[in-house]
N, CA, C and O atoms as a GROMACS GRO file, in nm:
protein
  404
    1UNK      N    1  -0.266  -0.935  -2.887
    1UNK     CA    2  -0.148  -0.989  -2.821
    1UNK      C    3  -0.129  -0.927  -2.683
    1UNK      O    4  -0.093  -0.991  -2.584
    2UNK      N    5  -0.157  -0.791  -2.685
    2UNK     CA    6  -0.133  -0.730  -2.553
    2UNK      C    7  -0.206  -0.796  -2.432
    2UNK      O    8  -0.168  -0.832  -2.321
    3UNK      N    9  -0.372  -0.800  -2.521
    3UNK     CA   10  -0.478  -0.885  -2.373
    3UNK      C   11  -0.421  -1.002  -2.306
    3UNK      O   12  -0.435  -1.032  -2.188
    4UNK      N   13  -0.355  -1.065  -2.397
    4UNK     CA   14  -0.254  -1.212  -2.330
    4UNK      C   15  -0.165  -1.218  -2.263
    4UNK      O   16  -0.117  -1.319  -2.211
    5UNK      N   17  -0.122  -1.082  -2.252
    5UNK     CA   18  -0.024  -1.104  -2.155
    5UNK      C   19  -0.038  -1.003  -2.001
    5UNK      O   20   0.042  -0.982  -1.910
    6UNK      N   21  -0.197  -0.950  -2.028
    6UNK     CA   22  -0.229  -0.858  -1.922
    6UNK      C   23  -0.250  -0.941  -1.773
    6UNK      O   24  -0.309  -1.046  -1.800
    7UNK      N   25  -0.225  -0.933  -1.629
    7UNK     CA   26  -0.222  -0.935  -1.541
    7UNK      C   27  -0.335  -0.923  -1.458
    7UNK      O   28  -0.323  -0.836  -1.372
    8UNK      N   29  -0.408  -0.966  -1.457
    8UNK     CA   30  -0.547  -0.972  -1.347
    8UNK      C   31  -0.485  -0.968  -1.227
    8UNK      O   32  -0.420  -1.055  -1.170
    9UNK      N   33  -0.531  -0.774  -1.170
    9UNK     CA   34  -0.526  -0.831  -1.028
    9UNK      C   35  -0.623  -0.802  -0.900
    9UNK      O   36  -0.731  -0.747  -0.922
   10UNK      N   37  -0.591  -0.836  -0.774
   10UNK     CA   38  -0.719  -0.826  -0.670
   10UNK      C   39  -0.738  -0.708  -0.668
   10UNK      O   40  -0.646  -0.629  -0.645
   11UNK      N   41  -0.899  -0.659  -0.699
   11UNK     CA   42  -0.882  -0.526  -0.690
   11UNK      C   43  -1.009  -0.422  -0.522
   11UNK      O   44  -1.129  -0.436  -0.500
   12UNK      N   45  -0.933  -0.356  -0.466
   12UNK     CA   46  -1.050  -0.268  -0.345
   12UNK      C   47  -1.074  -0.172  -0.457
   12UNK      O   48  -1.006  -0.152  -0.558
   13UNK      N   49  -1.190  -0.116  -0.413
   13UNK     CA   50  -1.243  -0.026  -0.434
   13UNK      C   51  -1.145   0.064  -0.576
   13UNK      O   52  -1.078   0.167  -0.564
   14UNK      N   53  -1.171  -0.023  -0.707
   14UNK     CA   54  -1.136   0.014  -0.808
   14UNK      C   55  -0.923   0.001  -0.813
   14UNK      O   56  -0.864   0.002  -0.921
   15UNK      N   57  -0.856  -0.008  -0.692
   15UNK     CA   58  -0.746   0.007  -0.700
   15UNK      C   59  -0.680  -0.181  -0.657
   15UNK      O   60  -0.706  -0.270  -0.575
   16UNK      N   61  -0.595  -0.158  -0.761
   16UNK     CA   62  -0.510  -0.271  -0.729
   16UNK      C   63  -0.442  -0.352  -0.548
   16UNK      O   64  -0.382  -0.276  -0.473
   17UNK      N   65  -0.463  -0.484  -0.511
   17UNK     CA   66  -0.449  -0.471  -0.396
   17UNK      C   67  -0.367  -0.589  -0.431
   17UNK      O   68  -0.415  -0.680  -0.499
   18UNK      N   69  -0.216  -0.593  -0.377
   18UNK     CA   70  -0.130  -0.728  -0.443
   18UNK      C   71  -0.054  -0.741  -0.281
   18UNK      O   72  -0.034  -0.643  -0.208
   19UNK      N   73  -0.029  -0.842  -0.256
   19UNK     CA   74   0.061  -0.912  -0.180
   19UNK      C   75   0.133  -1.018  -0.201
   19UNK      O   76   0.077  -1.110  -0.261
   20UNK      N   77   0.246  -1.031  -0.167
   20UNK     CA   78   0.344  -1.113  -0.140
   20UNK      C   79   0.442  -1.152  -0.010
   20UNK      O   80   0.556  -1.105  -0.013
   21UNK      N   81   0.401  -1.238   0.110
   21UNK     CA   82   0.476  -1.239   0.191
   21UNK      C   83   0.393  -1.172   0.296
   21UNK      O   84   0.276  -1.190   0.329
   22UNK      N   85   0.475  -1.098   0.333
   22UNK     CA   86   0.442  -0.967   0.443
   22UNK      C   87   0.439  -0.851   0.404
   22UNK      O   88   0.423  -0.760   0.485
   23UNK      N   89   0.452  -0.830   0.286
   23UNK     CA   90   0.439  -0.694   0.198
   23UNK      C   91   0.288  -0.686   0.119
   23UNK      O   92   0.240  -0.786   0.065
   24UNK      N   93   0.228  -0.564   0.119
   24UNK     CA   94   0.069  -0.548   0.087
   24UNK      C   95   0.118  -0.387  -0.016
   24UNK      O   96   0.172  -0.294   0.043
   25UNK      N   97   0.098  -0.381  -0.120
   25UNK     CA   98   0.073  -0.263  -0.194
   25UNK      C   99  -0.057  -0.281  -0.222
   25UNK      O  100  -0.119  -0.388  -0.218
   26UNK      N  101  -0.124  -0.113  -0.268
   26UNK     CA  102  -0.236  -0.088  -0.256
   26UNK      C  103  -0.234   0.058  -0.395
   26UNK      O  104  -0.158   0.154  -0.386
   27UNK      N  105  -0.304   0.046  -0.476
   27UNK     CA  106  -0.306   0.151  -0.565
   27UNK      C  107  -0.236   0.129  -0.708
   27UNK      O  108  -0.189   0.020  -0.740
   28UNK      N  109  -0.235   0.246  -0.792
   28UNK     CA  110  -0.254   0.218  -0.929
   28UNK      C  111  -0.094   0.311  -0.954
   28UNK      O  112  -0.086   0.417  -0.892
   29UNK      N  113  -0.010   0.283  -1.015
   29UNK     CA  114   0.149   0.338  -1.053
   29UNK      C  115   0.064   0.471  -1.151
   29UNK      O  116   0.109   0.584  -1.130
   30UNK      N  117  -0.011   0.465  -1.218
   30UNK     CA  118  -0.086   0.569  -1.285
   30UNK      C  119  -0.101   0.712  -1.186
   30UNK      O  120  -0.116   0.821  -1.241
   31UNK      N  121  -0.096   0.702  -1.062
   31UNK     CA  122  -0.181   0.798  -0.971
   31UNK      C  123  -0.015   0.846  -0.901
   31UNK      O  124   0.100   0.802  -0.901
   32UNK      N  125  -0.079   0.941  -0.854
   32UNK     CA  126   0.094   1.066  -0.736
   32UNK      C  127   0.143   0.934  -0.672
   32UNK      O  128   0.261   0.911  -0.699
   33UNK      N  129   0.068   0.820  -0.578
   33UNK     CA  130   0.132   0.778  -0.450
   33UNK      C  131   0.048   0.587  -0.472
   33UNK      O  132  -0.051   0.557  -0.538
   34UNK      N  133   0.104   0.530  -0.419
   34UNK     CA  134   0.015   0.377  -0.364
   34UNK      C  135   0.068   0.390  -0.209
   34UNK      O  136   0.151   0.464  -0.156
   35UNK      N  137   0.007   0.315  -0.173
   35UNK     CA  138   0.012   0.236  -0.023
   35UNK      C  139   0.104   0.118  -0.037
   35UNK      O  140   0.091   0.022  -0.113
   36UNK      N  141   0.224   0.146   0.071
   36UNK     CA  142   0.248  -0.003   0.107
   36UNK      C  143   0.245  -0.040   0.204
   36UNK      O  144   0.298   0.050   0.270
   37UNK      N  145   0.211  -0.140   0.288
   37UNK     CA  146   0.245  -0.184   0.411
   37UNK      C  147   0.324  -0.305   0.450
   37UNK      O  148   0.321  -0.397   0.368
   38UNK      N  149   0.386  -0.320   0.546
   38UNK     CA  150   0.451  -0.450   0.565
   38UNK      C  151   0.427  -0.510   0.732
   38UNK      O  152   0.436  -0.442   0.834
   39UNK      N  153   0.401  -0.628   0.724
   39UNK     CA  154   0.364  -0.636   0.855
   39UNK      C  155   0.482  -0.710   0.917
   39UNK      O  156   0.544  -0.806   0.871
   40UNK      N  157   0.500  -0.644   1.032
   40UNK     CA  158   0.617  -0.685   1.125
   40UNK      C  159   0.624  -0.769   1.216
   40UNK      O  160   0.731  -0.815   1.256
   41UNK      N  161   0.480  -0.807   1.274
   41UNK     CA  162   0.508  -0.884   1.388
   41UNK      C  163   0.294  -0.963   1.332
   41UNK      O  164   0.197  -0.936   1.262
   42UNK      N  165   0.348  -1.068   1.435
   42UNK     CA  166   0.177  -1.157   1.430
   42UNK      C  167   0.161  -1.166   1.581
   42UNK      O  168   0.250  -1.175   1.665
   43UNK      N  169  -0.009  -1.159   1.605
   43UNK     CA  170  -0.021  -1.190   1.695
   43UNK      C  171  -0.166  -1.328   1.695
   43UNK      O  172  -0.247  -1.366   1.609
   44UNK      N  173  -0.148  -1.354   1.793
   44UNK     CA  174  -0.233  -1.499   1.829
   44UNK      C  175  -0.401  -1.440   1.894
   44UNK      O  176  -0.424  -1.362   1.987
   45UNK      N  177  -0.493  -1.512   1.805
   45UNK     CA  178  -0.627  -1.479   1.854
   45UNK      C  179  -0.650  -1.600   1.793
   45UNK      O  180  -0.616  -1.655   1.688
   46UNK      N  181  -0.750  -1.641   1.935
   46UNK     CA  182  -0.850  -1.774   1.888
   46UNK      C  183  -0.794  -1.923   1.868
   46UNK      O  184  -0.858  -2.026   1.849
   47UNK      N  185  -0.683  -1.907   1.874
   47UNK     CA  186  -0.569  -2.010   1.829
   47UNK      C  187  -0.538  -2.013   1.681
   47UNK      O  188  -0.520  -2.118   1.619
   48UNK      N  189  -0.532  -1.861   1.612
   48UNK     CA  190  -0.524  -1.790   1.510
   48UNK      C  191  -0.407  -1.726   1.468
   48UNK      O  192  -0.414  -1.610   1.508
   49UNK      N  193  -0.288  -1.747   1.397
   49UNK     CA  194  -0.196  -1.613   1.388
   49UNK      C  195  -0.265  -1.553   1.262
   49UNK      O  196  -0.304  -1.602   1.156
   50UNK      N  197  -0.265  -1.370   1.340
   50UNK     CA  198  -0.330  -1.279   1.280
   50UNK      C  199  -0.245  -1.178   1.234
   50UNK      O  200  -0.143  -1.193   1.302
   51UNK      N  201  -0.228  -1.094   1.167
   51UNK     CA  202  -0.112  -0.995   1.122
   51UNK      C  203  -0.096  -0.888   1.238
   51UNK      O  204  -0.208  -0.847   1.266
   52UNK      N  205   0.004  -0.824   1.320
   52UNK     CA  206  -0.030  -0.747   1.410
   52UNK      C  207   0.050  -0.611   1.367
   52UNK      O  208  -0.004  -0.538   1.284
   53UNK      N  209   0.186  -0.572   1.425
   53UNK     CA  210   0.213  -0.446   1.385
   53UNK      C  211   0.271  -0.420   1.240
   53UNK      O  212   0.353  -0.499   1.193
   54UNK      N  213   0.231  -0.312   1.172
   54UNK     CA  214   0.226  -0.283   1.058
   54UNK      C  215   0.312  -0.169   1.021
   54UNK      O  216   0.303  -0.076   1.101
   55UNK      N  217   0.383  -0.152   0.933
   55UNK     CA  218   0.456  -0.074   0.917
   55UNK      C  219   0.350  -0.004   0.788
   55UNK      O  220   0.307  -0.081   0.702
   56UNK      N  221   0.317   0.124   0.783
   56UNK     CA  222   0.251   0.240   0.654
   56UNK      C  223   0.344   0.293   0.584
   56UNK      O  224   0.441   0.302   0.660
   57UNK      N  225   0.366   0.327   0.500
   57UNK     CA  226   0.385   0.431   0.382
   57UNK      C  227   0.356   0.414   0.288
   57UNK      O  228   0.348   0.304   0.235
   58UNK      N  229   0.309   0.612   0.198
   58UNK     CA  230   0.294   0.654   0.164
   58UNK      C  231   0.370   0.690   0.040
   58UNK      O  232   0.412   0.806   0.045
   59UNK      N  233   0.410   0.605  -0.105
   59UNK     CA  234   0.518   0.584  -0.192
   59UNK      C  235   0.480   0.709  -0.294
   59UNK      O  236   0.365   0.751  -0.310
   60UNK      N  237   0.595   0.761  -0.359
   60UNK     CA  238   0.551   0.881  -0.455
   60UNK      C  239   0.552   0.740  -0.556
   60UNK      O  240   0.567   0.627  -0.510
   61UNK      N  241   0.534   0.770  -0.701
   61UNK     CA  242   0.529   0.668  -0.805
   61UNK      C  243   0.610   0.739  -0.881
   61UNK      O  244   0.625   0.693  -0.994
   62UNK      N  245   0.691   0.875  -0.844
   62UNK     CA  246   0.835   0.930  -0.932
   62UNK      C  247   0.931   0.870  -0.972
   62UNK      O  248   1.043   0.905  -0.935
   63UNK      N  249   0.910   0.744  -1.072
   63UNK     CA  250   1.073   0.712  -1.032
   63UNK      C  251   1.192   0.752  -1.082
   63UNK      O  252   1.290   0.678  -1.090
   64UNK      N  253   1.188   0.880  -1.118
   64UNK     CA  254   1.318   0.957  -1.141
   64UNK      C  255   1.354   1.005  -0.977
   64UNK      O  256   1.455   1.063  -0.940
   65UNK      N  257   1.256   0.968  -0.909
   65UNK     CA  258   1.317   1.026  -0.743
   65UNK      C  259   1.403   0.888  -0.719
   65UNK      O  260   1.393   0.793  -0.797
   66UNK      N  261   1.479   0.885  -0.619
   66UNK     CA  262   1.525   0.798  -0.529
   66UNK      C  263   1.471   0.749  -0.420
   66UNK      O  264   1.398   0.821  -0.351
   67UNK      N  265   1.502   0.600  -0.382
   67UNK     CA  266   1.400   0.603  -0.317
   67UNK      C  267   1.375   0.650  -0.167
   67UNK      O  268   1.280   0.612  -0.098
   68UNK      N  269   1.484   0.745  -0.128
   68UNK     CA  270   1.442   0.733  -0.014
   68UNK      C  271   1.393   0.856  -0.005
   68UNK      O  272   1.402   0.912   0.105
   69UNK      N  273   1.323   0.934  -0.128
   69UNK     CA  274   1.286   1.059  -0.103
   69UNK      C  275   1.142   1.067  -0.192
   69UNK      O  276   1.101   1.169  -0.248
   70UNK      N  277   1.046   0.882  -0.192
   70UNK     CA  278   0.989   0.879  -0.247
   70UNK      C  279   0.936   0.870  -0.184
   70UNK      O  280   0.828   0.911  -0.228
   71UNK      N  281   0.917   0.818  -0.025
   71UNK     CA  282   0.855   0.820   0.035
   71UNK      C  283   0.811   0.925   0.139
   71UNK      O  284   0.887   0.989   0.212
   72UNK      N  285   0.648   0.935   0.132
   72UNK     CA  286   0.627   1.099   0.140
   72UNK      C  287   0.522   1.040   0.270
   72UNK      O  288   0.419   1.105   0.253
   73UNK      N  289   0.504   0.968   0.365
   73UNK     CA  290   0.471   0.930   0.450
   73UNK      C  291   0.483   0.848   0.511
   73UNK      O  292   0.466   0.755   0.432
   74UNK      N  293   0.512   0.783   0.651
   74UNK     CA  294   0.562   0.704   0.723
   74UNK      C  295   0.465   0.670   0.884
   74UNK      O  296   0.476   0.730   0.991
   75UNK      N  297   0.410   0.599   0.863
   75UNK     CA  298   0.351   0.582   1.052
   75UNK      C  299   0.357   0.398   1.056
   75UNK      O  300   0.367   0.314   0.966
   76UNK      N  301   0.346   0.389   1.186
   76UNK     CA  302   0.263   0.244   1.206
   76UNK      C  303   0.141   0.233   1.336
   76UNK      O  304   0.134   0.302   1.438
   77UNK      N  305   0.040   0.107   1.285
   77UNK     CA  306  -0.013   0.065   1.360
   77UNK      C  307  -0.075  -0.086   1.416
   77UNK      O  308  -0.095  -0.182   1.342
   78UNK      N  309  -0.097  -0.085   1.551
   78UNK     CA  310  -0.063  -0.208   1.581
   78UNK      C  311  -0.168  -0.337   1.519
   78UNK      O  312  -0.172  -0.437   1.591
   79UNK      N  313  -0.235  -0.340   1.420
   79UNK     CA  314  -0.307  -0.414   1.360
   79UNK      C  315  -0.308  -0.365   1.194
   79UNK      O  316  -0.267  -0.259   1.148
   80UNK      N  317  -0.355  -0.449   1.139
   80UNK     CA  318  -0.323  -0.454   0.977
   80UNK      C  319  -0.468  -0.346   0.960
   80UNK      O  320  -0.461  -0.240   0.898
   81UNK      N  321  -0.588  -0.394   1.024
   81UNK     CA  322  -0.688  -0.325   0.943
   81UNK      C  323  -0.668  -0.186   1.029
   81UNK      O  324  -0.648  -0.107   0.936
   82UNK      N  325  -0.662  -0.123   1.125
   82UNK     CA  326  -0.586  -0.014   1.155
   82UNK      C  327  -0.475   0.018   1.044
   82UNK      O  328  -0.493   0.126   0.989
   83UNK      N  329  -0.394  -0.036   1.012
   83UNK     CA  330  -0.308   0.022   0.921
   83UNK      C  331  -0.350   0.060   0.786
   83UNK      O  332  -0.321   0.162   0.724
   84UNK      N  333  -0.445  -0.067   0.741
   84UNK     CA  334  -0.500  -0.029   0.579
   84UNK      C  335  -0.591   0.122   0.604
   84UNK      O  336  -0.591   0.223   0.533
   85UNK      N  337  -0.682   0.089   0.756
   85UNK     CA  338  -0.762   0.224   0.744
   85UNK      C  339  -0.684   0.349   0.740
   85UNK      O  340  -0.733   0.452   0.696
   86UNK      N  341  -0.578   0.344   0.780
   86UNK     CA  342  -0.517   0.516   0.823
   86UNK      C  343  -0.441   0.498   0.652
   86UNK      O  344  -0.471   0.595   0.582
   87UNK      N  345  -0.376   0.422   0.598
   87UNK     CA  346  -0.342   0.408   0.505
   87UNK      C  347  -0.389   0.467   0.400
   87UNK      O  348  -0.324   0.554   0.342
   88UNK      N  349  -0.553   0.415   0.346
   88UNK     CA  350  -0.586   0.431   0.266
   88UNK      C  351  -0.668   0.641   0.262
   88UNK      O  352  -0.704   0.717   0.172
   89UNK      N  353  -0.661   0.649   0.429
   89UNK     CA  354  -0.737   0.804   0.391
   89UNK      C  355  -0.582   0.844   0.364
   89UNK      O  356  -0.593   0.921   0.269
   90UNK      N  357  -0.467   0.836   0.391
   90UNK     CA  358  -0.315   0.928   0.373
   90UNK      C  359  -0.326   0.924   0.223
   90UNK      O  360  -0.327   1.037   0.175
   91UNK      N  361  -0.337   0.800   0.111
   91UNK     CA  362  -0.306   0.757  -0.001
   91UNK      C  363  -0.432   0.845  -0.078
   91UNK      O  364  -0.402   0.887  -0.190
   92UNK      N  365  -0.561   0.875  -0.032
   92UNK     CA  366  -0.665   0.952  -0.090
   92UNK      C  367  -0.574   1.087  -0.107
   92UNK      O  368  -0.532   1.131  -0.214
   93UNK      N  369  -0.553   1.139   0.016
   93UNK     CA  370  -0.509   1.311   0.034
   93UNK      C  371  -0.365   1.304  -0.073
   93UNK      O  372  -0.326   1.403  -0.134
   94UNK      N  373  -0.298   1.166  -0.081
   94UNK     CA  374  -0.140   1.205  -0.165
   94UNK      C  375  -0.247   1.212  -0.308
   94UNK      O  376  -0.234   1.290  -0.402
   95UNK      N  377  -0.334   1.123  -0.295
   95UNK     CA  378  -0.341   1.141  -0.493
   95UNK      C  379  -0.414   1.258  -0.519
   95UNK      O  380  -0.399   1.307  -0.631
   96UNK      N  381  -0.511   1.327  -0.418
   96UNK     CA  382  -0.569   1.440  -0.460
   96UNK      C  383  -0.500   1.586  -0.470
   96UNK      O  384  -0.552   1.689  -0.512
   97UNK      N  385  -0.363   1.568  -0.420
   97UNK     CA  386  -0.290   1.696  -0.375
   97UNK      C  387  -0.277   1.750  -0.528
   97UNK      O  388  -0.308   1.869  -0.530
   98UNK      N  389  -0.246   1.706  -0.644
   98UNK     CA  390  -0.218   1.729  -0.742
   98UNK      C  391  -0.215   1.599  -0.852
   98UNK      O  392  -0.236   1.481  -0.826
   99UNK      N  393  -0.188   1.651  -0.962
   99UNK     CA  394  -0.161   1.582  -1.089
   99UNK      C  395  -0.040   1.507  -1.113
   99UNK      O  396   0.063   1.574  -1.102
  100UNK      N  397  -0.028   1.393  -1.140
  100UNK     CA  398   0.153   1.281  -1.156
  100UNK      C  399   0.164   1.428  -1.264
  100UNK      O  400   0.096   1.494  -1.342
  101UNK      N  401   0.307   1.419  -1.199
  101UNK     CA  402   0.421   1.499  -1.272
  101UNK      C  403   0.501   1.457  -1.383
  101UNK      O  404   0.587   1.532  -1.430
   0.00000   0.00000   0.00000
C-alpha cells in the first residue's frame, strides 16, 4: 500500500530536484539542509525568456526551528545556473558539517 502512494521525483545527482513556479528546491528533508532557489527576474536571449536573477538559500530541515532561523545561508546570482552552481557546493558543506539532529 505504501509503494502506491509513493511520489516519483526528478532526481540530480541522487537528490531530489522539484519545482513549482519560480521556486526550485534541491535535496533530501533526510539530510542537515536542501537548496532553495527562487528566481526573481527573466531575462531575454535569442528571442528566449531565460531565468535571470536568483535568489539562494541554504534551508536547515529543523523544523522545530522557526523559520527564520532556518535559514543558514543567503546570497544571489544573476543567472539560475550560477545560482544552482554556488548553491549546490554551500548545500554539500551544510550536509557535511554534521549529523540531522
Amino acid at each position: 500500500m505504501a509503494e502506491e502512494n509513493k511520489i516519483n521525483f526528478l532526481e540530480y545527482k541522487g537528490k531530489a530536484l522539484v519545482r513549482e513556479g519560480n521556486n526550485i528546491c534541491y535535496g533530501n528533508m533526510t539530510d542537515n539542509a536542501i537548496l532553495y532557489l527562487l528566481v526573481l527576474g527573466e531575462n531575454e536571449y535569442e528571442g528566449h525568456k531565460v531565468p535571470g536573477k536568483t535568489l539562494i538559500q541554504i534551508i536547515s530541515t529543523d523544523t522545530t526551528l522557526p523559520f527564520h532561523k532556518r535559514i543558514l545561508k543567503q546570497g544571489d546570482k544573476e543567472t539560475l545556473f550560477d545560482a544552482f552552481d554556488i548553491g549546490c557546493s554551500w548545500l554539500q558543506r551544510a550536509n557535511a558539517d554534521g549529523s540531522k539532529k
